[in-house]
Each structure stands twice: as C-alpha cells, then as structure tokens.
C-alpha positions as a Markdown table, in Angstrom:
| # | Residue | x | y | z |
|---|---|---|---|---|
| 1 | Unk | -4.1 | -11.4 | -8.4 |
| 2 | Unk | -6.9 | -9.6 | -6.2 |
| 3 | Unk | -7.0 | -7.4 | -3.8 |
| 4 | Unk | -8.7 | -5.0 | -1.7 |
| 5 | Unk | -7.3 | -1.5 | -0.9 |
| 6 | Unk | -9.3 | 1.2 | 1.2 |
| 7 | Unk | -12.7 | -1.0 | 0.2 |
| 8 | Unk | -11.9 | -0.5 | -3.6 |
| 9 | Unk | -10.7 | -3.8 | -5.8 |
| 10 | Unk | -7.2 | -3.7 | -7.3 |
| 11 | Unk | -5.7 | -6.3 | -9.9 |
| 12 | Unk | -2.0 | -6.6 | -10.0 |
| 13 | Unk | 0.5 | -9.3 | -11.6 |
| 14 | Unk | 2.1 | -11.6 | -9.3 |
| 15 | Unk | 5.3 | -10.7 | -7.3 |
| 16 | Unk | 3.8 | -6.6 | -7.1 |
| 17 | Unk | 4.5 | -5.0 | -3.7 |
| 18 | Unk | 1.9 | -3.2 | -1.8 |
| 19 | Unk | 3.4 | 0.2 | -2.8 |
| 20 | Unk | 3.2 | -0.2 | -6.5 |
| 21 | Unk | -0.2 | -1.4 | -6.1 |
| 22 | Unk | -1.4 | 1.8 | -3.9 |
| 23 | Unk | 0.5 | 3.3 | -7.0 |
| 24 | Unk | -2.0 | 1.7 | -9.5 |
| 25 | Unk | -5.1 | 2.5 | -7.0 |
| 26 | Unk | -4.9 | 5.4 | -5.7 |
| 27 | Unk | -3.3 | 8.9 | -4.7 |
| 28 | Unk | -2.2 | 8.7 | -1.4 |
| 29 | Unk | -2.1 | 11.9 | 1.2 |
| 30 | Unk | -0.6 | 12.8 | 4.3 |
| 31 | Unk | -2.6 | 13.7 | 7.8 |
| 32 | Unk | -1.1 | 17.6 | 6.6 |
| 33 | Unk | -3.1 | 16.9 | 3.1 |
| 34 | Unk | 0.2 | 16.6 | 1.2 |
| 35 | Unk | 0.6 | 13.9 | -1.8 |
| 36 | Unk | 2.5 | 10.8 | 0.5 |
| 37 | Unk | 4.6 | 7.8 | -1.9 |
| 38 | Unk | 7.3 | 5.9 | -0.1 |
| 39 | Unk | 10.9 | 7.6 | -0.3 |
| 40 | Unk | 13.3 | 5.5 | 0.4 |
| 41 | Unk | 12.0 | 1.9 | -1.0 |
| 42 | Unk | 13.5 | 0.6 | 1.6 |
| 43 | Unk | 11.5 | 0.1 | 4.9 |
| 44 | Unk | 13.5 | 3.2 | 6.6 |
| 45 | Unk | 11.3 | 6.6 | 5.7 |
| 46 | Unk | 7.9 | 4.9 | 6.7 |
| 47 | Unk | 5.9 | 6.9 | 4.2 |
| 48 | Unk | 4.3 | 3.6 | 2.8 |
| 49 | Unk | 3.1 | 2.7 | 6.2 |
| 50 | Unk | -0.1 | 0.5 | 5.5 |
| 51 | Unk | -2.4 | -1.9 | 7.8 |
| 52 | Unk | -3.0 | -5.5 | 6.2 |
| 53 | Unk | -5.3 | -7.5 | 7.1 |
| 54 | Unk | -5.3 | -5.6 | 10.3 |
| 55 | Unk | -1.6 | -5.4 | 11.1 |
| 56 | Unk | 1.0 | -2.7 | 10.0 |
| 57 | Unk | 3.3 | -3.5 | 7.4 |
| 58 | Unk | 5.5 | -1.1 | 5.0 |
| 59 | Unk | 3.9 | -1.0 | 1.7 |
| 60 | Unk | 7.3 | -1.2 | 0.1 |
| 61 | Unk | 8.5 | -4.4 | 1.5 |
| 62 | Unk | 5.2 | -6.4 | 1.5 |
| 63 | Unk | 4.4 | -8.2 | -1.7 |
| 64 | Unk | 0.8 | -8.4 | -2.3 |
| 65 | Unk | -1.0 | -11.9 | -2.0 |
| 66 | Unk | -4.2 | -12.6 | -3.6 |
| 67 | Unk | -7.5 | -11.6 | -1.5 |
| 68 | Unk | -5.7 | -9.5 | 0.9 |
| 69 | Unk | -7.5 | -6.3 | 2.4 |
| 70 | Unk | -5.5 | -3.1 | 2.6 |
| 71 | Unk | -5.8 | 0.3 | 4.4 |
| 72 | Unk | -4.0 | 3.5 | 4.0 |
| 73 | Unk | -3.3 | 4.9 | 7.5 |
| 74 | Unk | -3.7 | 8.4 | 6.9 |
C-alpha cells in the first residue's frame, strides 16, 4: 500500500495506522522544535494530529488507505 506523507512516498502493509507510517517516514517536530510521536495511542493527547486528504484526523486512530496524501501539521 501507497501513500503520500509531506510530498514524500511511503510503502506500508495493509491494516498500518497513519502513526506508524509517520514512524517509518519521518521524524516529526513540534511548533517549539521538540521531537513530537503520539502519547497516548489513543485519540486523547492529540500529538499525532495530521490533515488527510485535507481534513484533520489523529494519526493514531486512522488506518492508512492506499493513495492517500498526508500532512504533518506542524
């Protein structure tokens, strides 16, 4: 499975969230410039925030489907 995150092309295996692909792609970092990964794993700390294909979504609870485009909000 294909997708797009911040204009660069990841491959994942089927059923991968949006989190564990950032996790594959790329280092993510906070508005402060410290290193950001989701906390809680469960939708409630909002440190995987995310927009797909133009809407937010929470990395974490967002599996990834093929051809989708995803941006880090920073």
């Amino acid at each position: 499975m294909n997708l797009w995150i911040d204009d660069q092309a990841v491959t994942v295996p089927p059923g991968c969230t949006i989190a564990a692909a950032l996790g594959r792609a790329t280092a993510r970092i906070s508005v402060s410039g410290q290193p950001r990964a989701p906390m809680c794993g469960m939708g409630v700390c909002q440190e995987c925030r995310v927009s797909v294909d133009g809407r937010r979504r929470l990395a974490c609870q967002t599996l990834c489907v093929d051809g989708m485009r995803v941006e880090v909000l920073r």
